[in-house]
N, C-alpha and C positions, 0 to 999 in steps of 0.2 A: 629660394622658393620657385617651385616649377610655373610655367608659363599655362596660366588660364584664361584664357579670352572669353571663353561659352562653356555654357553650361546647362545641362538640365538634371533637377534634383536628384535624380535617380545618377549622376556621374557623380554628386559630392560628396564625402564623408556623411555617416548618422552618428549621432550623439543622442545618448541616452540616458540623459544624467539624472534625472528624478523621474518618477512612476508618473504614467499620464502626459510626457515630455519624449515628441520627437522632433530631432533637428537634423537640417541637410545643411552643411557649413559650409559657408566658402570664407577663406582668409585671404589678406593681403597685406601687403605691408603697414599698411596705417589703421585698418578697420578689420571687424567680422561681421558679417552679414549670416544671416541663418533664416530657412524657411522653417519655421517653428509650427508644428501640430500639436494643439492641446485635445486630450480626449475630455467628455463631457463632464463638468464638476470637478475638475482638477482644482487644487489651491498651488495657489507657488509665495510659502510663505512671504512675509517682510525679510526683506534683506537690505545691502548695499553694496559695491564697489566702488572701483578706480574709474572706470569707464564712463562714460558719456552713453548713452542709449537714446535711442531713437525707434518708431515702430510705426505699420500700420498695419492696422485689422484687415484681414480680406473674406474671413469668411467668419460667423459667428458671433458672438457677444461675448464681453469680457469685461468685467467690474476691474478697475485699474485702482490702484490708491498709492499716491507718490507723492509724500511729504506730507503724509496726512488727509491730502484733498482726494476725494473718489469721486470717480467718475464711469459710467456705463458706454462703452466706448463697441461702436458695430461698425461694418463694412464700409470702406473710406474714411473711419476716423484714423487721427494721429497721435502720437504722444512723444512726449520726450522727457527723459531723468537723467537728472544734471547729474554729473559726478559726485560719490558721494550722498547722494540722497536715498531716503529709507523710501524703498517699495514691492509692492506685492500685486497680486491679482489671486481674480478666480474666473473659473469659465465657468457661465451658465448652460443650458440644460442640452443646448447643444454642441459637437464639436465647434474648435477653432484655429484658425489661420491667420498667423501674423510673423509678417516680416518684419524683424529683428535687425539694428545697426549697431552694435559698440567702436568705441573710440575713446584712446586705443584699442588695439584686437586684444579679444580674451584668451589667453596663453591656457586655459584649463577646454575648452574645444578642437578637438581634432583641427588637421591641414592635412587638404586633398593632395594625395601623389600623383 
């Protein structure tokens, strides 16, 4: 894995994996971190993985629902979906910004050369 110390999003890999979904990735050996832009009204169905996830809102509102429980989560809130656990969102009416943690790193996300 090549040496990355700094970064600013416009150096990292974009990942463009669903419609309304852009990500700037950075990987490393134990974790992927992603500055995630959601465009307005986006859904990101229920799903689940292997990983651990962790997140926090920086810009916009976003209806979270992880294991059932929903929650309306804005700028400085946090979240976190344990391994394994079913969850989804939706972005309200305006754009949104959230940084993204998985653990382990997700092998289906680009790595910055």
């Amino acid at each position: 894995m090549p040496r990355l110390y700094f970064a600013s999003p416009r150096d990292l890999p974009l990942a463009r994996a669903i419609p309304g979904v852009t990500r700037h990735v950075l990987q490393t050996e134990r974790t992927t971190v992603a500055i995630t832009d959601y465009e307005p009204k986006t859904v990101i169905e229920t799903h689940k993985h292997d990983a651990e996830q962790t997140g926090v809102v920086v810009k916009g509102s976003v209806v979270f629902v992880i294991a059932g429980e929903q929650r309306i989560l804005t700028p400085g809130d946090t979240y976190r979906v344990p391994s394994g656990a079913s969850h989804g969102a939706r972005i309200l009416e305006a754009a949104a910004r959230v940084i993204e943690v998985w653990s382990p790193p997700r092998e289906d996300l680009p790595k910055a050369t």
